[in-house]
C-alpha positions, 0 to 999 in steps of 0.5 A: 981297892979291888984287892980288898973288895974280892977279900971281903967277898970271900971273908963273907962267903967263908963265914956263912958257910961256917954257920952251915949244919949237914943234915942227912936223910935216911931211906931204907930197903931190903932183900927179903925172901919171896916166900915172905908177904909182908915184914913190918918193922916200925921205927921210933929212933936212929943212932949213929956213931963213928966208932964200929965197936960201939955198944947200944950201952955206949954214950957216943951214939948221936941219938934221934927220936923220930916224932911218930914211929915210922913203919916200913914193910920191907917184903915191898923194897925190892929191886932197891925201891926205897923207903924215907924214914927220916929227912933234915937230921942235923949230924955233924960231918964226920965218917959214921961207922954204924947206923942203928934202926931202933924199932917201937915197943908199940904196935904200930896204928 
């Protein structure tokens, strides 16, 4: 009975871990030349893929639209201060070769 129990323990742990989602946070920073105040980049989506030759045109990118852009002024990430961009993306587990930053056609408000 003992046997069974531990079993049954670990046939249950083994199920709530399947149902489990990664999610991955994205923070940004920059080595921007001093001679620069400020450069503002203003993001509206985050790619991923796990093919480094991938295209923007490609259709394996797991693609994410930020709910409102999101502007970063890179001059100000120095000494690897970072910036969140985005957190709680659900992605799935594997090895991600490029992350793409796309920015808004928008100016930000």
């Amino acid at each position: 009975m003992r046997k069974s129990g531990a079993l049954l323990v670990a046939m249950a742990a083994c199920a709530a871990m399947a149902g489990c989602v990664p999610k991955v946070d994205v923070s940004a920073t920059a080595d921007v030349q001093s001679r620069y105040t400020h450069v503002w980049l203003t993001i509206q989506e985050i790619w991923f893929n796990t093919d480094d030759t991938a295209t923007p045109a490609d259709s394996t990118w797991d693609r994410f639209t930020l709910g409102k852009p999101i502007t970063v002024d890179l001059a100000a990430l120095t000494r690897g201060d970072l910036e969140q961009i985005a957190s709680n993306l659900e992605l799935k587990a594997d090895t991600y070769k490029q992350i793409r930053l796309i920015r808004s056609m928008r100016p930000p408000r």
